[in-house]
PyMOL Python script that loads the backbone (N, CA, C, O; Angstrom):
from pymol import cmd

cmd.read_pdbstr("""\
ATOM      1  N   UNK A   1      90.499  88.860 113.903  1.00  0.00           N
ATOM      2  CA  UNK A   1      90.547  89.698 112.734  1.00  0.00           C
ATOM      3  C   UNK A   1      89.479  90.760 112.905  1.00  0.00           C
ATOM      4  O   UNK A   1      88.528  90.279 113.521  1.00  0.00           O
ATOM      5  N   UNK A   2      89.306  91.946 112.603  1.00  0.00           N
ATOM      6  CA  UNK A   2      89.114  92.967 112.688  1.00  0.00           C
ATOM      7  C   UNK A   2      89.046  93.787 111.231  1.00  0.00           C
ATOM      8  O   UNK A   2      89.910  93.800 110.354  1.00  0.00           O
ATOM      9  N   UNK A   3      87.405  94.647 111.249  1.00  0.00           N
ATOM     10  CA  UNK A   3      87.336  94.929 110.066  1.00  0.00           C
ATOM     11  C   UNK A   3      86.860  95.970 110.559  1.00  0.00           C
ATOM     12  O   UNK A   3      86.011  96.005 111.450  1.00  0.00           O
ATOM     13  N   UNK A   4      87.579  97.283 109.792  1.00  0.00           N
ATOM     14  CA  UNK A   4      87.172  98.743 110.291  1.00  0.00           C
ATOM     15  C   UNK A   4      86.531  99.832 108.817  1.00  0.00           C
ATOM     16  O   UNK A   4      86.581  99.559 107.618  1.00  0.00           O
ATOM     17  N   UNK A   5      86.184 100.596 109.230  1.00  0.00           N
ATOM     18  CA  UNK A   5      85.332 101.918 108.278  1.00  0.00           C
ATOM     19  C   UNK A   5      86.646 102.415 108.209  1.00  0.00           C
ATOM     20  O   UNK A   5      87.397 102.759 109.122  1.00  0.00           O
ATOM     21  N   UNK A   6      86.886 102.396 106.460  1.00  0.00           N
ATOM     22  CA  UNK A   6      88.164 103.220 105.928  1.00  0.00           C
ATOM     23  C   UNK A   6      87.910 104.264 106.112  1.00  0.00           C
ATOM     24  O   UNK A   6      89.055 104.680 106.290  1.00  0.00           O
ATOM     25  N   UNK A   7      86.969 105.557 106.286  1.00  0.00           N
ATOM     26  CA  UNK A   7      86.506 106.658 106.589  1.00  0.00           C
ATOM     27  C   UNK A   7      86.557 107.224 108.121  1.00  0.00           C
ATOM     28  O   UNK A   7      87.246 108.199 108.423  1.00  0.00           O
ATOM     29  N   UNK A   8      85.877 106.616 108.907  1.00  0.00           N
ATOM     30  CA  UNK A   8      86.070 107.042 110.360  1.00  0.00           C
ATOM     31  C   UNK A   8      86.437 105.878 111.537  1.00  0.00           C
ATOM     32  O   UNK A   8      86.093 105.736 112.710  1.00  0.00           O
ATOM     33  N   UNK A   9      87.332 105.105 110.597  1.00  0.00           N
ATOM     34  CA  UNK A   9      87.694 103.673 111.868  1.00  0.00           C
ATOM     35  C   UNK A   9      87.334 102.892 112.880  1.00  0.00           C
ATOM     36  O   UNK A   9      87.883 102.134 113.680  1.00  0.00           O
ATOM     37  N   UNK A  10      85.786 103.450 112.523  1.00  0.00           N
ATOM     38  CA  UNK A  10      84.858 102.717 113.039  1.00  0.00           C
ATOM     39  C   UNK A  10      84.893 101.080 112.959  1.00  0.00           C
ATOM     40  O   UNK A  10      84.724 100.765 111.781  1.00  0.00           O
ATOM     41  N   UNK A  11      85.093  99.635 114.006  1.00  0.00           N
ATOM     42  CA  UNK A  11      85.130  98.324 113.903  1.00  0.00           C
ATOM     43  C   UNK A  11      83.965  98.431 113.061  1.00  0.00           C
ATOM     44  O   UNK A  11      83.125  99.304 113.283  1.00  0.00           O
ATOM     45  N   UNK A  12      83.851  97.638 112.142  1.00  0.00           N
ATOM     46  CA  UNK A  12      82.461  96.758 111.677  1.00  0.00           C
ATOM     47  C   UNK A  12      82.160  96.028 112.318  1.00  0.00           C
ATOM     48  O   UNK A  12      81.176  95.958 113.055  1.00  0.00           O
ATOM     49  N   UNK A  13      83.402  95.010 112.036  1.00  0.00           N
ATOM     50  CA  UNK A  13      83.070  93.678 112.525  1.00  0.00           C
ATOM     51  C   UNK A  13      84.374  92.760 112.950  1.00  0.00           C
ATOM     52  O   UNK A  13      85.355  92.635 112.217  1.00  0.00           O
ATOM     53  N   UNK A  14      84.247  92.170 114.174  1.00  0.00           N
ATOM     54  CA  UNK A  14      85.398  90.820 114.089  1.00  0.00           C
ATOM     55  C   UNK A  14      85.110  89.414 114.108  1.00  0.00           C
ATOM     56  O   UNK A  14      83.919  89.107 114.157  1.00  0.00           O
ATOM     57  N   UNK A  15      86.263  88.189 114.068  1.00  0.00           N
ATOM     58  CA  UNK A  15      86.199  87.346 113.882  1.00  0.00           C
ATOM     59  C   UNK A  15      87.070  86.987 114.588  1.00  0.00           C
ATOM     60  O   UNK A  15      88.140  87.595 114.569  1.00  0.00           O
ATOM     61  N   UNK A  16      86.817  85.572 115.668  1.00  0.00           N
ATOM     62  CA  UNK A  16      88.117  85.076 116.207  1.00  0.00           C
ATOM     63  C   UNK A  16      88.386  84.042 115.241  1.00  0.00           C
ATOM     64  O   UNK A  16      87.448  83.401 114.766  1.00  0.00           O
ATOM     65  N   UNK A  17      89.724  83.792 114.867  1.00  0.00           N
ATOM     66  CA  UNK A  17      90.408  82.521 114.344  1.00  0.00           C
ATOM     67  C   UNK A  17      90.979  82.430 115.465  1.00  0.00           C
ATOM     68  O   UNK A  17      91.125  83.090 116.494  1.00  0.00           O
ATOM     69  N   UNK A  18      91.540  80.543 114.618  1.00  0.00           N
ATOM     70  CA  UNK A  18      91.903  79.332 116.127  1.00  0.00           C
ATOM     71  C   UNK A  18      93.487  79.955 115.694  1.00  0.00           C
ATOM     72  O   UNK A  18      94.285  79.250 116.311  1.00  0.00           O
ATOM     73  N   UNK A  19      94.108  80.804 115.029  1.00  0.00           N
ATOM     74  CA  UNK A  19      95.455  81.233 115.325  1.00  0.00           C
ATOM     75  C   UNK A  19      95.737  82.618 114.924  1.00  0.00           C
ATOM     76  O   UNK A  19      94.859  83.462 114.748  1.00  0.00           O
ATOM     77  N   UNK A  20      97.018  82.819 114.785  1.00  0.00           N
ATOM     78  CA  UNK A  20      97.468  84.157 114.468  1.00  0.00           C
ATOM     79  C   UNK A  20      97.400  84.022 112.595  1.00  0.00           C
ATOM     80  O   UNK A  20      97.419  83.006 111.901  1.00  0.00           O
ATOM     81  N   UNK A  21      97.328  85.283 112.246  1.00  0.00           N
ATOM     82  CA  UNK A  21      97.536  85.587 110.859  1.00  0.00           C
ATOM     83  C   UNK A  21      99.198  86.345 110.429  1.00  0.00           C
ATOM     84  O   UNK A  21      99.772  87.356 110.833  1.00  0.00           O
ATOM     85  N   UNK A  22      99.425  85.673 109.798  1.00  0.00           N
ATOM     86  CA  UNK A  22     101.025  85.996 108.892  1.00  0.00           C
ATOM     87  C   UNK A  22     101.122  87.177 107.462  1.00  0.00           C
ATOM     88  O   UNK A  22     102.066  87.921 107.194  1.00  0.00           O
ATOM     89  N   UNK A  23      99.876  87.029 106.753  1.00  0.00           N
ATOM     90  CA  UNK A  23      99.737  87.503 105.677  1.00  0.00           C
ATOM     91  C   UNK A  23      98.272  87.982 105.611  1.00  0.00           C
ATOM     92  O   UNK A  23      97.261  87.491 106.113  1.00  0.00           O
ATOM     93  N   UNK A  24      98.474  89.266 104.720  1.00  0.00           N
ATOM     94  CA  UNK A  24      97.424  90.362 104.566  1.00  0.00           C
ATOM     95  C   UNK A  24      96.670  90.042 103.764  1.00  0.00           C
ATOM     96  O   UNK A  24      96.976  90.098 102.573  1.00  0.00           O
ATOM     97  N   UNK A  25      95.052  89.467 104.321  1.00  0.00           N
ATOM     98  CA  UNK A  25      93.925  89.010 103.675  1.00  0.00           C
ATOM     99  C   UNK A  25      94.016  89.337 102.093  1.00  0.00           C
ATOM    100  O   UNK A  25      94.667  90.354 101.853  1.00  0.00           O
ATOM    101  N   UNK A  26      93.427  88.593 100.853  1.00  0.00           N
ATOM    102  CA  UNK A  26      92.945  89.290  99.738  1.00  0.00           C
ATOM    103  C   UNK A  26      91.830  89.533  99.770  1.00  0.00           C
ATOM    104  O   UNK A  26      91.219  88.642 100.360  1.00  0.00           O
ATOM    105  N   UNK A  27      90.924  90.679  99.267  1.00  0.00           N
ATOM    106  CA  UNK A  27      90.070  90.600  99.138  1.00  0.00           C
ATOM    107  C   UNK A  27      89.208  91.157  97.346  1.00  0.00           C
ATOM    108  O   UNK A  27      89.449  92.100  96.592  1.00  0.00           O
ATOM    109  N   UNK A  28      88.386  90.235  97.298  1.00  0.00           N
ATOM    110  CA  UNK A  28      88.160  90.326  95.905  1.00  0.00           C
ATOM    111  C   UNK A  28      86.294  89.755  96.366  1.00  0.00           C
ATOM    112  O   UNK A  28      85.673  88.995  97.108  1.00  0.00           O
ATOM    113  N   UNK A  29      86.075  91.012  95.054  1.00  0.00           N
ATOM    114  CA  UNK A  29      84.216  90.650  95.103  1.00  0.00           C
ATOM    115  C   UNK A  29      83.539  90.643  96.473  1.00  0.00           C
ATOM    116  O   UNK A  29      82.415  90.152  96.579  1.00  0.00           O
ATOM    117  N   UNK A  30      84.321  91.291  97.772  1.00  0.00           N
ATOM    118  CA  UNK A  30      83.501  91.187  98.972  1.00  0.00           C
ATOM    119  C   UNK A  30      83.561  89.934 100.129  1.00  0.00           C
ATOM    120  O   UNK A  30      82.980  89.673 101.182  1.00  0.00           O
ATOM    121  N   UNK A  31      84.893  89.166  99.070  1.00  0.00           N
ATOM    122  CA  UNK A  31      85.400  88.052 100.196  1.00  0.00           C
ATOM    123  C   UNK A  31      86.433  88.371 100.646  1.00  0.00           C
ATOM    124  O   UNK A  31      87.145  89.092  99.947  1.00  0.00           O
ATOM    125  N   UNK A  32      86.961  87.907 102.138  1.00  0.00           N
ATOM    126  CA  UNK A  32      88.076  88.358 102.309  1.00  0.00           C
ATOM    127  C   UNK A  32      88.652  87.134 102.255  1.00  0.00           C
ATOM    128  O   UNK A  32      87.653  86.433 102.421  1.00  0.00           O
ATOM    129  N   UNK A  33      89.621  86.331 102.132  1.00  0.00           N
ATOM    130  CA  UNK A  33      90.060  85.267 101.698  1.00  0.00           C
ATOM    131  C   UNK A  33      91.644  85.006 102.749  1.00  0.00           C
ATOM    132  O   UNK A  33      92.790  85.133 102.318  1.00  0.00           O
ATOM    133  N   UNK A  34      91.338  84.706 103.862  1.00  0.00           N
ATOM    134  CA  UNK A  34      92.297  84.851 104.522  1.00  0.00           C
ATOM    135  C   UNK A  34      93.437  83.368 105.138  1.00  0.00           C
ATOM    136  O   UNK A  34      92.913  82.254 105.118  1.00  0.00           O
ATOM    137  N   UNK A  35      94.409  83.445 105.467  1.00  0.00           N
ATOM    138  CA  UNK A  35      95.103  82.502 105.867  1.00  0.00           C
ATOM    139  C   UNK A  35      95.817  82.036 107.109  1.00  0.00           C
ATOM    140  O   UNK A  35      97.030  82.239 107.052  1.00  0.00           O
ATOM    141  N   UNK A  36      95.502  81.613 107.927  1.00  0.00           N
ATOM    142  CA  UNK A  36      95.868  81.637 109.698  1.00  0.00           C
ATOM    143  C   UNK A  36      96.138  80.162 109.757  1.00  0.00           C
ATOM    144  O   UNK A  36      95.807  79.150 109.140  1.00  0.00           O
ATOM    145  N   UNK A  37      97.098  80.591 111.063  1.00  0.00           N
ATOM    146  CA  UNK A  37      98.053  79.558 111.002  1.00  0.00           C
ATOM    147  C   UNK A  37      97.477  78.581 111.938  1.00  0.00           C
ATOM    148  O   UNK A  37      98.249  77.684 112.276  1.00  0.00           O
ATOM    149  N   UNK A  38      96.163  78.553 112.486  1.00  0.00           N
ATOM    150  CA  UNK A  38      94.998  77.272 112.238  1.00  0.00           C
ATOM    151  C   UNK A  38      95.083  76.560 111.392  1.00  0.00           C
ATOM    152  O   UNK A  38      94.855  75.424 111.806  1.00  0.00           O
ATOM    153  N   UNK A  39      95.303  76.581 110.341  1.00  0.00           N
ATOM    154  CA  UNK A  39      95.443  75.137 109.064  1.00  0.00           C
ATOM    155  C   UNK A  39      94.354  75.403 108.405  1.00  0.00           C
ATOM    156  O   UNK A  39      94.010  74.488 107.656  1.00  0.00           O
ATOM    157  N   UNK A  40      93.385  76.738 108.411  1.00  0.00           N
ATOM    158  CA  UNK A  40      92.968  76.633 107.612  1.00  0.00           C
ATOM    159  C   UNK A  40      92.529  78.402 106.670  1.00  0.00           C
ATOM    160  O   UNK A  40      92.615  79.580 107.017  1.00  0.00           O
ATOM    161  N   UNK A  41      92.147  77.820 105.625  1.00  0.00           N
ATOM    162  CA  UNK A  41      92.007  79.396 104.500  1.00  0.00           C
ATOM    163  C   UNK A  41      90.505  79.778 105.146  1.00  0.00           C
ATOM    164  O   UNK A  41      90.185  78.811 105.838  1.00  0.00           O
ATOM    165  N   UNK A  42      90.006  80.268 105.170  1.00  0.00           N
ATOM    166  CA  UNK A  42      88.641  80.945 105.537  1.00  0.00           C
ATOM    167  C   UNK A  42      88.314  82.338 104.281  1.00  0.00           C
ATOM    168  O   UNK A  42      89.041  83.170 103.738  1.00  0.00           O
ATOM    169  N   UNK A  43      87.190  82.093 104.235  1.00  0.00           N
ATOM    170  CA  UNK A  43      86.436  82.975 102.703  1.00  0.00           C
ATOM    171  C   UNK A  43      86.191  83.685 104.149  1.00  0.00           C
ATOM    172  O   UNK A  43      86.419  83.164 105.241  1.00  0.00           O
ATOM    173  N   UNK A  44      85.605  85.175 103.879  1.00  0.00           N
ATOM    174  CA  UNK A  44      84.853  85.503 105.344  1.00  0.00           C
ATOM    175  C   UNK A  44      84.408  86.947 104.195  1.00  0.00           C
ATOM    176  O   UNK A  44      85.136  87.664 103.509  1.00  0.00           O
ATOM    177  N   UNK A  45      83.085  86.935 104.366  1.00  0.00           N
ATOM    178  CA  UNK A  45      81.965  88.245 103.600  1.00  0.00           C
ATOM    179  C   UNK A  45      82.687  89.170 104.016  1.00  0.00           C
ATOM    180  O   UNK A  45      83.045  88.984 105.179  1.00  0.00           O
ATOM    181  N   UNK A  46      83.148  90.328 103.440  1.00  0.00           N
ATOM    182  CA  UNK A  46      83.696  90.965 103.805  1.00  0.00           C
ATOM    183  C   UNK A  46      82.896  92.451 104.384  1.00  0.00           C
ATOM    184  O   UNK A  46      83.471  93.470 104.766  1.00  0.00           O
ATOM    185  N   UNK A  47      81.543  92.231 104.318  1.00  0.00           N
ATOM    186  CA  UNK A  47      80.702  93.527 105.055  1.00  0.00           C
ATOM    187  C   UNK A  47      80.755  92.672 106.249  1.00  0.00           C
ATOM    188  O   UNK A  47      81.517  93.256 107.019  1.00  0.00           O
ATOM    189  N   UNK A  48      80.413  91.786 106.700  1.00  0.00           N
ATOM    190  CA  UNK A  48      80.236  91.102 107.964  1.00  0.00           C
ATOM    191  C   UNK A  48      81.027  90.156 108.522  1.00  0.00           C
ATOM    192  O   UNK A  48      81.171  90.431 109.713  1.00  0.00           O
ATOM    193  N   UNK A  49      81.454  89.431 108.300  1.00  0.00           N
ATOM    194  CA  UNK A  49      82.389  88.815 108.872  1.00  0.00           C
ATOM    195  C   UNK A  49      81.946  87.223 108.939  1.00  0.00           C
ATOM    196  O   UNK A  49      82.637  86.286 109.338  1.00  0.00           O
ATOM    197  N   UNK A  50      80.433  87.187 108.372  1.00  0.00           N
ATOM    198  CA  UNK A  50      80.227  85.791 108.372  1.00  0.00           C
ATOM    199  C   UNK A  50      81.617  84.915 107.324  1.00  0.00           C
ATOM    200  O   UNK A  50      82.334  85.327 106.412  1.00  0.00           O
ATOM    201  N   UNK A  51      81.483  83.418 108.104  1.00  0.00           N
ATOM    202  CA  UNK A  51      82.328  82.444 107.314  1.00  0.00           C
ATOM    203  C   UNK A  51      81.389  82.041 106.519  1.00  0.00           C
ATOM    204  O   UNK A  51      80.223  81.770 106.805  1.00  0.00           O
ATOM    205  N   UNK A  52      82.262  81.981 104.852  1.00  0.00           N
ATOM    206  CA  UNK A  52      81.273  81.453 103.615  1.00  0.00           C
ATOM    207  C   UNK A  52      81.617  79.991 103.523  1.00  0.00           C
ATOM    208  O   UNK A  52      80.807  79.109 103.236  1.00  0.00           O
ATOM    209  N   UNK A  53      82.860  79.817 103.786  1.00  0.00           N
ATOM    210  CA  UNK A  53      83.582  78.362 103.397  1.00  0.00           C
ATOM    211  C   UNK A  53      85.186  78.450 104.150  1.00  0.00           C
ATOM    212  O   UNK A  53      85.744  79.543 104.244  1.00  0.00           O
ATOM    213  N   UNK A  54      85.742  77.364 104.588  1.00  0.00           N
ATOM    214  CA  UNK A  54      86.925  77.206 104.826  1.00  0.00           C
ATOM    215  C   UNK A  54      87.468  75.878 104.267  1.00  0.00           C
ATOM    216  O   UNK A  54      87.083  74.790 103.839  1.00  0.00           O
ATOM    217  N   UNK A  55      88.352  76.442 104.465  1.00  0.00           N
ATOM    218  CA  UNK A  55      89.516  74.928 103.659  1.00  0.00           C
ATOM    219  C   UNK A  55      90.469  74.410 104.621  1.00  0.00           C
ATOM    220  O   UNK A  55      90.901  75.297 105.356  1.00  0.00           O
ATOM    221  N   UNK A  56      91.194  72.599 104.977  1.00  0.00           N
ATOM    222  CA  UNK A  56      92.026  72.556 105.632  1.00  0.00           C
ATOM    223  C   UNK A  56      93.265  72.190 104.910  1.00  0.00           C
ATOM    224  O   UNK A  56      93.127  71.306 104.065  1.00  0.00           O
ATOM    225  N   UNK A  57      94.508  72.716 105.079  1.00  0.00           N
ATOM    226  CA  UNK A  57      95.691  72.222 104.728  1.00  0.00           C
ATOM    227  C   UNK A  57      96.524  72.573 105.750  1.00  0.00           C
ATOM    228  O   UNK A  57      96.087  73.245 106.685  1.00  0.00           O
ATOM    229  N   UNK A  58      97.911  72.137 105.697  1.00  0.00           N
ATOM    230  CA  UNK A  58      99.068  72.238 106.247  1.00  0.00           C
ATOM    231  C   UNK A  58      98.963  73.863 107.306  1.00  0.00           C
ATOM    232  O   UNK A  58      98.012  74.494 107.767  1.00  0.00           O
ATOM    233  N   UNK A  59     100.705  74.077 107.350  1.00  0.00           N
ATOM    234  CA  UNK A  59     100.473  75.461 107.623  1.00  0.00           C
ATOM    235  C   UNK A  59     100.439  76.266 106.589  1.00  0.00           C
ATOM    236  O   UNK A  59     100.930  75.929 105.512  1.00  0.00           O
ATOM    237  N   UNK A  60      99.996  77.150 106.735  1.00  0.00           N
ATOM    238  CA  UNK A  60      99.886  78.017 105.285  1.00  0.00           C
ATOM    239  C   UNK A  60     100.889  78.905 105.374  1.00  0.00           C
ATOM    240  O   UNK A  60     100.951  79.725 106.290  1.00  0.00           O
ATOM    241  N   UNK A  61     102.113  78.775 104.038  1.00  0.00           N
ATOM    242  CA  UNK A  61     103.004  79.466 103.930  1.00  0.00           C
ATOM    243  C   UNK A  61     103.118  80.873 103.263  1.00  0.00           C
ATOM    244  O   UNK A  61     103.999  81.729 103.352  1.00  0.00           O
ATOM    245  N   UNK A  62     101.456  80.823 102.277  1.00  0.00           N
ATOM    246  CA  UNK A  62     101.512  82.458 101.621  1.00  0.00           C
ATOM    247  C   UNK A  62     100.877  82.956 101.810  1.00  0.00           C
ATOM    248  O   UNK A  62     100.034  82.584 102.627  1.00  0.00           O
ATOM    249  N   UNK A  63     100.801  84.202 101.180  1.00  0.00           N
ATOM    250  CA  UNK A  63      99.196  85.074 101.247  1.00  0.00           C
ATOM    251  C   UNK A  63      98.078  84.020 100.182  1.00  0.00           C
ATOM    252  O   UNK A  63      98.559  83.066  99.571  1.00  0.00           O
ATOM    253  N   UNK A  64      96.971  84.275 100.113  1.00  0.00           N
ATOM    254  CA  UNK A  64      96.030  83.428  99.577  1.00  0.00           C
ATOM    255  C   UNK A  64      96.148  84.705  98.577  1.00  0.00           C
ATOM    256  O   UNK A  64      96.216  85.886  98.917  1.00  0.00           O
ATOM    257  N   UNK A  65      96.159  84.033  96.916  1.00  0.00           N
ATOM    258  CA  UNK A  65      95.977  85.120  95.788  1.00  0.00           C
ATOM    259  C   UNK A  65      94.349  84.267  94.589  1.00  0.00           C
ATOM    260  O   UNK A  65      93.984  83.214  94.066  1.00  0.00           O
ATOM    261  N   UNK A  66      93.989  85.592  94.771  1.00  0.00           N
ATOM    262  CA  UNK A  66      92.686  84.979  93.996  1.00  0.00           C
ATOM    263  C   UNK A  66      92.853  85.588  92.576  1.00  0.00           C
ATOM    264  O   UNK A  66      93.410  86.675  92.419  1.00  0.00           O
ATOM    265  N   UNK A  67      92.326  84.814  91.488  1.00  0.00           N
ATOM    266  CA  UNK A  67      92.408  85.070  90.545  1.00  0.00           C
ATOM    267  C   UNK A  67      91.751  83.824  89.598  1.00  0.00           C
ATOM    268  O   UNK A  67      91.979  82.615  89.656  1.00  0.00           O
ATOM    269  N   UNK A  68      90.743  84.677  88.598  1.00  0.00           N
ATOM    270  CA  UNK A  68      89.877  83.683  87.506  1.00  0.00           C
ATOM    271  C   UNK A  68      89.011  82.599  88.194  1.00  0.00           C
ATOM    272  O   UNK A  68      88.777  81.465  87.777  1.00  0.00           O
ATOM    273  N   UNK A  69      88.502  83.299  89.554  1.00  0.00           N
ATOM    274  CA  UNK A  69      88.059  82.436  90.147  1.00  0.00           C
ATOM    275  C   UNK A  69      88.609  81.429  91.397  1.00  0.00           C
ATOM    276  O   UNK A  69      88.056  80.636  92.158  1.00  0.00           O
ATOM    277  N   UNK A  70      89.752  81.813  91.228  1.00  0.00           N
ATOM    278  CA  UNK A  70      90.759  80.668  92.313  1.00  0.00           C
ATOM    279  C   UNK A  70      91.398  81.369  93.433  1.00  0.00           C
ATOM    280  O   UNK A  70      91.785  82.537  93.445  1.00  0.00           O
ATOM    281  N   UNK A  71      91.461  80.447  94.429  1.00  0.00           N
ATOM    282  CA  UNK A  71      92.644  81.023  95.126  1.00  0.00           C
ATOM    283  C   UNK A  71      93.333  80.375  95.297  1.00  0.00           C
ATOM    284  O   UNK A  71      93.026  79.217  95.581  1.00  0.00           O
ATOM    285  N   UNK A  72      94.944  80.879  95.193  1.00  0.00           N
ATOM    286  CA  UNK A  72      96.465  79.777  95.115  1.00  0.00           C
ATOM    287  C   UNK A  72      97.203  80.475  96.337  1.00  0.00           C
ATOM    288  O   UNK A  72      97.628  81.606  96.575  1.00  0.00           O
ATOM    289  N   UNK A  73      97.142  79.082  97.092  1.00  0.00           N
ATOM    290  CA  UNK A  73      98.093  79.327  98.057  1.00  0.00           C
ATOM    291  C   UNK A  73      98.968  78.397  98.462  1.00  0.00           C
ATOM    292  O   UNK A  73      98.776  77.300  97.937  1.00  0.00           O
ATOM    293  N   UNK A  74     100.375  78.492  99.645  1.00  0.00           N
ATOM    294  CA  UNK A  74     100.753  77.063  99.408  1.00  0.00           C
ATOM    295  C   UNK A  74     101.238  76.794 101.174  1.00  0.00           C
ATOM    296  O   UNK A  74     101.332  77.643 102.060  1.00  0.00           O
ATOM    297  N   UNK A  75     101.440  75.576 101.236  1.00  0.00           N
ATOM    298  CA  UNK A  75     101.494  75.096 103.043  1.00  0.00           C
ATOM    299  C   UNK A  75     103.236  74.436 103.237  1.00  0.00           C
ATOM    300  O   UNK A  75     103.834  74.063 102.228  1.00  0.00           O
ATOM    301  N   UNK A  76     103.667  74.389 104.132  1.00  0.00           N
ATOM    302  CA  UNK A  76     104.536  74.290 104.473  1.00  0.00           C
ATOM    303  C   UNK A  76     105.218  72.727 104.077  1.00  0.00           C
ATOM    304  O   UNK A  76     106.422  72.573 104.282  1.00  0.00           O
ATOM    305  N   UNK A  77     104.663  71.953 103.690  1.00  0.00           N
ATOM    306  CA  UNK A  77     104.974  70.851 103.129  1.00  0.00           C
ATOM    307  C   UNK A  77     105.109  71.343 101.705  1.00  0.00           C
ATOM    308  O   UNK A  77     105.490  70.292 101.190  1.00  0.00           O
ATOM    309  N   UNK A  78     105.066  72.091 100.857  1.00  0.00           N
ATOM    310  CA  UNK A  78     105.416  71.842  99.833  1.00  0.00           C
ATOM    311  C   UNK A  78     104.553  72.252  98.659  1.00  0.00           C
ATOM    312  O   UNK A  78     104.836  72.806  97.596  1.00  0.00           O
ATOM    313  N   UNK A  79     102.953  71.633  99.381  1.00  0.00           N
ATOM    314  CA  UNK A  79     101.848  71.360  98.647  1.00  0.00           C
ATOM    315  C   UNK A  79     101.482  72.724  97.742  1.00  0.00           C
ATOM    316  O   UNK A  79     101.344  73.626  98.568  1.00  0.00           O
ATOM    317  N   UNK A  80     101.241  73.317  96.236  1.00  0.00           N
ATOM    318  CA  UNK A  80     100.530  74.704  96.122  1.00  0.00           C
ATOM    319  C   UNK A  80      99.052  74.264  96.030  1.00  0.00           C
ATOM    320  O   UNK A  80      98.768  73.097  95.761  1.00  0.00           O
ATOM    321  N   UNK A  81      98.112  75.211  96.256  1.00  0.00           N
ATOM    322  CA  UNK A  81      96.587  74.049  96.327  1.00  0.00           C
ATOM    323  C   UNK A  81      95.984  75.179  95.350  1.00  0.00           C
ATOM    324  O   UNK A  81      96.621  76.229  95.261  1.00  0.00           O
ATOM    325  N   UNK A  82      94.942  75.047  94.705  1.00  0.00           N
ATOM    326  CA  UNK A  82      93.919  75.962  93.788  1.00  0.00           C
ATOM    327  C   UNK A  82      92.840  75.324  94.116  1.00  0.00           C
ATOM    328  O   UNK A  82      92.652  74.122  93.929  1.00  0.00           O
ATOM    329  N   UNK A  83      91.820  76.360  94.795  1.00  0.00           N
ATOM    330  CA  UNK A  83      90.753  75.763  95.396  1.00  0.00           C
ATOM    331  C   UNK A  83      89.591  76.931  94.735  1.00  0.00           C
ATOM    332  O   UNK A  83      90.129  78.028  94.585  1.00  0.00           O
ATOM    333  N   UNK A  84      88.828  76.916  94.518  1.00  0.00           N
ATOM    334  CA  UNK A  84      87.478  77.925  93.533  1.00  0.00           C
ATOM    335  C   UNK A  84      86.964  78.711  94.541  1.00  0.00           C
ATOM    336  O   UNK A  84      86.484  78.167  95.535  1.00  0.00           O
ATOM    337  N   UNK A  85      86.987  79.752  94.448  1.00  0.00           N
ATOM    338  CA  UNK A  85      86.786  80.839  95.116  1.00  0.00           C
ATOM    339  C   UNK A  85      85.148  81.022  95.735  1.00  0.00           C
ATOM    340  O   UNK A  85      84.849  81.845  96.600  1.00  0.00           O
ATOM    341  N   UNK A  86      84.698  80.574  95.429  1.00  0.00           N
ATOM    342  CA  UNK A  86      83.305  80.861  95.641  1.00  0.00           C
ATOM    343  C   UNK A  86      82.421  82.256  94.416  1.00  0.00           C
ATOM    344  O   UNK A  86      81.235  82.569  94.311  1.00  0.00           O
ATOM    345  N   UNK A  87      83.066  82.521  94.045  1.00  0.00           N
ATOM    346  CA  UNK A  87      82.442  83.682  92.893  1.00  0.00           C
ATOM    347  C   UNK A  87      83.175  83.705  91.778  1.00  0.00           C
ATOM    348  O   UNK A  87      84.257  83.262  91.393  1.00  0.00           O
ATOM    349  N   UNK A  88      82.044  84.517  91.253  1.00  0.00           N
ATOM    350  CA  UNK A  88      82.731  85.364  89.955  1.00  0.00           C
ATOM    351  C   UNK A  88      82.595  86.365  89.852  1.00  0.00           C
ATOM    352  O   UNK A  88      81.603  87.059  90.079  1.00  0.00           O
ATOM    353  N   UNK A  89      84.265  86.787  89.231  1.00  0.00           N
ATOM    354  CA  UNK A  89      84.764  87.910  89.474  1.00  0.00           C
ATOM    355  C   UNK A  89      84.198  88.656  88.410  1.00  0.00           C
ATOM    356  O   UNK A  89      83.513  88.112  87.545  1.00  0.00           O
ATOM    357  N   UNK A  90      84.505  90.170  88.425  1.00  0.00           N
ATOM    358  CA  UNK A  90      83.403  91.009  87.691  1.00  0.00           C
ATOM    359  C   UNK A  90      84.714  91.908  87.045  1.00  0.00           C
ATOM    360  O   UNK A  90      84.500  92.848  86.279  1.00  0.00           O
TER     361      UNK A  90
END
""", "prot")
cmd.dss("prot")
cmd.show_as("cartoon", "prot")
cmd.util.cbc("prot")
cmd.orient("prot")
């Protein structure tokens, strides 16, 4: 994953994940909240690229949507999960 200057496309910063990505990160409050088909969700700061927290489930079948604090996403078994975002939203 790869994070560039909306201005002059300059990389910031990257990150290897253990797979490919399907769906277009959310990002809210400076997390990017992403979902790869590693099995797991990854929070990742979104100036840097450090990992804040990850989660494991299934394969992940959606985009990760944050909201009131949460993010809802769901895995290929079936499961939808709501897991707390790490912040609050402003």
């Amino acid at each position: 994953m790869h994070a560039l200057d909306g201005q002059i496309g300059q990389e910031l910063w990257q990150f290897k994940l253990g797979g490919p990505v399907h769906f277009a990160p959310s990002i809210v409050v400076g997390i990017a909240y992403v979902a790869s088909a590693d099995h797991q969700l990854y929070a990742l700061d979104s100036q840097t690229g450090q990992v804040l927290w990850q989660f494991t489930a299934d394969d992940l079948t959606t985009k990760p949507i944050v909201t009131d604090g949460v993010v809802y996403f769901g895995d290929d078994s079936g499961q939808l999960y709501a897991v707390w975002a790490g912040v609050s939203e402003k």
